[in-house]
N, C-alpha and C positions, 0 to 999 in steps of 0.2 A: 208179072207175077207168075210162078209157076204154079202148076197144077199139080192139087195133091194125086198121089199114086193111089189104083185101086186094087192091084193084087201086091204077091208076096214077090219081094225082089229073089226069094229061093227058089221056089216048091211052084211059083206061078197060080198061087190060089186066092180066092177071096181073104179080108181079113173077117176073123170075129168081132168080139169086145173090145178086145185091145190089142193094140199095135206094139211089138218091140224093133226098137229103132237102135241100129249099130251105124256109125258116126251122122252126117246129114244124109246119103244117098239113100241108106239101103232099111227098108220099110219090111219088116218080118213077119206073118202071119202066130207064129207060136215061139215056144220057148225052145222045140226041140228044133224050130225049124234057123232059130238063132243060137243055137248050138254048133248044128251042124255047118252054117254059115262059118261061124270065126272056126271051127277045126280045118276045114276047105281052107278057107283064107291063110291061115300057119302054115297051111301043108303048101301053098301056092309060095310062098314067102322063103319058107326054108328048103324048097328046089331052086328058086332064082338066088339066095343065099351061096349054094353048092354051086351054080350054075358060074357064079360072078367068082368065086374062089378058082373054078376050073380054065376060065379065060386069062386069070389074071396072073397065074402061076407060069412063069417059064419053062419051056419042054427042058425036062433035063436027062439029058439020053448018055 
């Protein structure tokens, strides 16, 4: 079984009240702090997006 998480998978804090949960991994202490999470996440995704267009394209000189 695993063990529930006791801080924020972002910010590294305790949780309050309630927990916001983005997909199973990642346990979020607030709203802002799961905001800031999926923007980070987008931003991570659409440079490996760029990243994979830039390797995949042939040098055309």
């Amino acid at each position: 079984m695993t063990e529930e998480k006791k801080v924020c998978s972002y910010c590294g804090g305790p949780f309050g009240l309630t927990r916001h949960y983005v997909s199973f991994r990642h346990h979020l202490c607030s709203e802002k702090c799961k905001q800031q999470f999926l923007e980070a996440r987008a931003r991570d995704f659409a440079e490996y997006r760029q990243w994979c267009g830039r390797v995949s394209r042939p040098d055309r000189n």
